[in-house]
Phi, psi and omega in degrees: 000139181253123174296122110336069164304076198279102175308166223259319164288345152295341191253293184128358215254119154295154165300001193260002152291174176293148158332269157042299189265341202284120179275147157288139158265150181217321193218069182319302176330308193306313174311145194206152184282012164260012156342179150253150198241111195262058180253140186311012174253002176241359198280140141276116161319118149320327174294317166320295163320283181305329177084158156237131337358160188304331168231192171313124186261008153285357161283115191298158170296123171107337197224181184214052165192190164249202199255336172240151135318131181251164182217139171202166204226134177182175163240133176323139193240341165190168166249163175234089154297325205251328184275316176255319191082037209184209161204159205249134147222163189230168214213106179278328179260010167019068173242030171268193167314096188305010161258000187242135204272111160284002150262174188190146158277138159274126198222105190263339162097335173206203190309088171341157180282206208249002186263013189265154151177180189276124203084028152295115170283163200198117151254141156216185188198146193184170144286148204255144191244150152245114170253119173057041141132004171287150176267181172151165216259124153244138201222001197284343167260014177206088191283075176255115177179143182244124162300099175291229164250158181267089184280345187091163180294154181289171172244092210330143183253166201297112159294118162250099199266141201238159214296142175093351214234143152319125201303328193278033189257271201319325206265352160258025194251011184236341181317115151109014211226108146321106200233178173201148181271129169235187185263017192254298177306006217313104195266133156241154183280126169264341191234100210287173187262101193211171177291116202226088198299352166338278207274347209038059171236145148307116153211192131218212171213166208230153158217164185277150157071311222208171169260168187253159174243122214297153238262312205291352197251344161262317175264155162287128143002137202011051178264163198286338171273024163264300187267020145286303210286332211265303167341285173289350186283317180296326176282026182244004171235167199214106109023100185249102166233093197321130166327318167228178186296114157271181187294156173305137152079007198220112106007046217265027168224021168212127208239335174248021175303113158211211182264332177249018183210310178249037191283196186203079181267128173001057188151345160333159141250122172277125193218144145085016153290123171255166191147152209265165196245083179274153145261113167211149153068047175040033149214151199275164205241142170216098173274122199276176197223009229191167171227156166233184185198167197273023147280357179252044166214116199259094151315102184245355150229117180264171184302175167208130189268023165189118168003102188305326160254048148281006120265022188262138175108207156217009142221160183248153158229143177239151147222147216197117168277130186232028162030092175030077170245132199232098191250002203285333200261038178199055175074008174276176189284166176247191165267152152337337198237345205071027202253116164284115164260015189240248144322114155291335187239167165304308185267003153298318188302238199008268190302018171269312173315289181307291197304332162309292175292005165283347195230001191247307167267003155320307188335286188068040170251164191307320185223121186257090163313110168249157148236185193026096128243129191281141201278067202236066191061180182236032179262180035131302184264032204235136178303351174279323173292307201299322196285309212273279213311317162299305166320310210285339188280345205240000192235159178302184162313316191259031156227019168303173179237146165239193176215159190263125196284153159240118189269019180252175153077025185073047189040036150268142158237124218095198156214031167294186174271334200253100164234197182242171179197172197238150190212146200192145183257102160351278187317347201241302177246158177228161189283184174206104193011220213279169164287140177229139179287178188210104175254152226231140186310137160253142208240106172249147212170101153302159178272169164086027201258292160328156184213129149277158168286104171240115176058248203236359192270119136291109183254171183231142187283176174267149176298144157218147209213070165271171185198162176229162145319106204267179194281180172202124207243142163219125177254161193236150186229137155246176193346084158069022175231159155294101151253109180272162159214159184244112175277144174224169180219102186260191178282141163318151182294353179296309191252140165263171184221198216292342198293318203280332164328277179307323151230076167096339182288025159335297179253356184234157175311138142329146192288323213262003191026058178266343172101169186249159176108041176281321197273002168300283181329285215307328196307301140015268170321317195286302166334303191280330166277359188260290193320324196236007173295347151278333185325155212222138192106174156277115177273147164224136172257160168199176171115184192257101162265351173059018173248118154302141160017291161251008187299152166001278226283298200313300198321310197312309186288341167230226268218025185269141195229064204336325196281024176216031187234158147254017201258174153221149175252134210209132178288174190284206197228163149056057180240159164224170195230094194076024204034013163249124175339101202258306154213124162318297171246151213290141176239157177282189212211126168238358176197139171314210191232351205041049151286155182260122170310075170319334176284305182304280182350315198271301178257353199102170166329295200280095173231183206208121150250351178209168183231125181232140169025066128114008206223104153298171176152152185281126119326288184272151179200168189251145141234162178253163129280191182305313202267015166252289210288014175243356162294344200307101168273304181235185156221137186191117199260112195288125162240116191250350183230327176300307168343326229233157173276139189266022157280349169280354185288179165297325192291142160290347223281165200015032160248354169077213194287352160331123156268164194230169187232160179270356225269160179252014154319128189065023208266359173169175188253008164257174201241136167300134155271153198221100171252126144283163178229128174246136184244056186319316179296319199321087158340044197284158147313130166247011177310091151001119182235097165086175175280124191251101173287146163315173176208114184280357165281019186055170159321013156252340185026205194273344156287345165286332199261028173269278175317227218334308145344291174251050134296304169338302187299285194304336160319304191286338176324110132307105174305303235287283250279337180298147181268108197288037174276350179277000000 
């Protein structure tokens, strides 16, 4: 490549011009009067260029580029060898439209040379692009640019988001601009700095006033404030991404990231970042220019080394997702199918374990729910002992645990790799005879027997052969009252079944953005509400329903009324029960089982145990029936793990050289829920487990009420108000 150096005489340009315009000669010889000539009557304002509108209004319609080449002038504000390929300049006197972005990308196509660098004056000239929704200079196959002085670096100006406008509004009138989060900005982190399967880069992500919250956990699924809501979460994140792929486990603008000090959780306010403001992959990018550090994360829920009601009521129940813990390939029993979902290695099992029972007896509660423990019996060598026997080791006598066996069905439950189970304190509760499993449907379907329309195409489905985990229901008494309790796992949103098939959702979210195998789920529901719907007593349903809030499956199990709904809900097709045939075809749901939402009752909608792609929301749930949901002293979803980066987990794998801690952050990717209860007769333990302060915000404390705030804000969220640039 031949630099193009322009002399200052070759420019036309005298010394009673600004510093600004007197170009460095590095290669006079290189001028030729067919130069591009870097004189104020050709120069174009970065403001111009950008425009206020979503793209460049020098990009012809219909194309992605203009029709002439532009020449504009700034000083480099960062370089991008690996992520852009170029380098970022800004217009030091931003004397254009304060609605138009005075920075821009040079899109150089590989490493800019090295005399570019930052506060370097720079004209360059080239056409203007939008690749894939970004502006930018392109120069790359004719690198026409003059090198000025190195005048010093700019000084970032403030991300401000100004009142009615959306962040990706503010974030493209900023596109290509050096900026800094201040605490005016209040940018929070929604996505902890984690492993981001999109791209498989370490990052994370930010949003304005609040972290978002997924639209189904508040809203009913395609109600008109669900595709509001779902809207604005999308014009609402900012990318925080280092300029090249860091290493697994490396921060490369927080340098002291770690696990007991130096963490970074979901609900931060993030300050005092610098970075150029970029787009890809339909998101805007804020690549740093700066290093920080973790007084520039304004904590509004810091950690707690224990539930605020782990001494409240007078028995506790927890459910608590134990993220695949796994003993078979280190001398445990084995599973039904022979499959390790957990630890590859011995001393990960040992800190997955350790960090569980660190959080487990934080808890302190009497009956413990688990889900993903592996399903490997309940003897001697079996993860439910090996899990018990640790605990039990770190607590006094009258506070053990046992667990409840199931001794039918070859001592399994189920026949996944994965089930679920229960842990429970003698002293406190007693059993009221056997644990009884709850099998749960499965969905069979040969291929070719069904057929959709794709266009002119009659296709025939693929076999599908799914199954969920099934439940386990045990009652318990305490002095002379009745508890059941139901443990559940239902299936995941991941892998589709026929519904998602037929329509069209193989590979994409659902229209209604319930994740697929939703009419799998509600089939689920229906089931756990036909079992315990006679009971006699106080029922607690609990457990990882993989239904957010207002979804389907939750609906079926509380308050859903067909006749005051417009949705209709409807179980899958082609399911069985026990290996006998339950329904050929999906029937509608026509009134819930009328349980209650204990998290709702107590807090509102908006609560959270988990984190998917940048959108809190409960996973896990408590539901009651009346006479358990009229016990409700508290609720409270500990949050130690959604919150957290799942670079804090046991596993190594993309985490490097991190080190990890045994501490109980991360101890799983779900957050334990914690219900007190009163059982005023009960004979109970009243022993204490550590000094617990109270919190009069309860388990929502000030990031829920952040979250409830701009639900509020959001209501009004307009598509006119989005910026089209998606």
């Amino acid at each position: 490549m031949r630099l193009r150096m322009l002399s200052a005489v070759s420019l036309g340009i005298t010394l009673s011009m600004p510093m600004w315009l007197q170009a460095k000669t590095v290669n006079e010889a290189a001028s030729t009067a067919s130069d591009v000539l870097c004189e104020a009557a050709s120069i174009t304002p970065i403001s111009q260029i950008q425009g206020t509108g979503s793209s460049s209004p020098f990009v012809v319609e219909g194309t992605n580029e203009s029709v002439n080449e532009l020449t504009t002038r700034g000083v480099v504000t960062a370089r991008a060898d690996r992520l852009y390929k170029g380098f970022f300049i800004q217009d030091p006197l931003a004397a254009g439209s304060p609605l138009a972005s005075d920075g821009i990308f040079v899109h150089w196509g590989a490493s800019a040379p090295a005399e570019i660098v930052p506060g370097m004056e720079v004209c360059v000239t080239g056409k203007v692009q939008e690749y894939s929704g970004f502006t930018q200079i392109n120069i790359e196959q004719q690198q026409k640019f003059t090198l000025g002085n190195h005048v010093g670096e700019l000084a970032a100006t403030p991300l401000l988001v100004q009142e009615g406008q959306s962040l990706a509004q503010t974030l493209e009138r900023f596109e290509g601009m050096k900026v800094v989060l201040t605490t005016a900005s209040d940018m929070k982190v929604t996505r902890s700095f984690s492993l981001d399967y999109d791209s498989y880069r370490n990052n994370m992500v930010l949003s304005h006033k609040a972290p978002l919250m997924k639209a189904t956990q508040v809203y009913s699924p395609l109600s008109t404030d669900a595709i509001a809501l779902h809207s604005a979460n999308i014009s609402n994140q900012l990318v925080v991404e280092s300029d090249y792929k860091a290493e697994h486990g490396e921060v490369p603008y927080f340098l002291n990231f770690n696990a007991d000090n130096g963490y970074i959780r979901i609900g931060d306010t993030l300050t005092n970042i610098e970075g150029v403001i970029g787009y890809s992959y339909d998101q805007y990018r804020l690549m740093p220019t700066n290093s920080i550090n973790a007084s520039d994360f304004i904590r509004n829920q810091d950690r707690t080394a224990a539930p605020t009601i782990a001494n409240q009521g007078d028995i506790r129940v927890a459910s608590f997702n134990v993220l695949n813990f796994f003993n078979s390939e280190f001398g445990g029993d084995a599973n039904p199918l022979g499959h390790n979902r957990g630890a590859k290695v011995e001393s990960e099992m040992r800190l997955q374990r350790t960090k569980i029972v660190n959080a487990m007896a934080a808890m302190n509660a009497d009956i413990i729910g688990l889900m993903e423990v592996e399903n490997n019996g309940f003897g001697e060598l079996s993860a439910i002992q090996n899990l018990v026997t640790a605990l039990n080791a770190k607590l006094p006598a009258e506070l053990a645990y046992q667990f409840v066996e199931v001794t039918d069905n070859s001592g399994f439950v189920g026949s996944d790799a994965i089930a679920v189970g229960i842990l429970y304190r003698p002293s406190v509760v007693t059993l009221d005879g056997k644990a009884k499993v709850i099998p749960t449907p499965e969905q069979h379907l040969e291929e070719g027997v069904i057929t959709r329309n794709n266009g002119d195409v009659k296709e025939t489905n693929p076999a599908y052969h799914k199954y969920q985990r099934h439940s386990l229901m045990q009652a318990f008494m305490i002095d002379e009252q009745k508890l059941t309790i139901v443990v559940n796992h239902f299936k995941s949103k991941g892998s589709g079944c026929v519904e998602d098939w037929l329509s069209f959702n193989e590979e994409s979210e659902p229209v209604d953005l319930q994740g697929k195998c939703n009419a799998f789920r509600v089939s689920a529901a229906k089931v756990i509400g036909e079992s315990v719907k006679d009971i006699e007593g106080d029922v607690l349903v609990i457990g990882d329903l993989n239904a957010y809030g207002k979804e389907d499956p939750l609906a079926v199990l509380t308050d859903y009324d067909a006749a005051l709904s417009e949705r209709v809900i409807k179980t899958a097709s082609y399911t069985r029960l026990n290996g006998v045939e339950y329904e050929a075809t999906g029937q509608v749901i026509d009134k819930g089982y009328g349980f209650i939402n204990l998290n709702t009752q107590a807090h509102g909608a908006a609560t959270y145990s988990y984190s998917y792609r940048g959108e809190l929301g409960n996973l896990d749930h408590a539901l009651g029936n009346a006479s358990l949901a009229a016990r409700l002293v508290a609720i409270e979803d500990w949050h130690i793990n959604a919150v957290e980066s799942n670079l804090f987990e046991y596993s190594s794998k993309y985490t490097g050289e991190l080190a990890k801690s045994d501490n109980v952050y991360s101890s799983s990717d779900h957050d334990p829920v914690l219900i007190a209860l009163a059982y005023p007769q009960a004979a109970v333990s009243k022993v204490k487990v550590g000094e617990i302060k109270q919190n009069a915000g309860g388990s929502l404390g000030y990031l829920g009420l952040l979250l409830l705030l701009t639900l509020c804000l959001r209501r009004t969220f307009t598509l006119q108000n989005e910026s089209t640039h998606h």
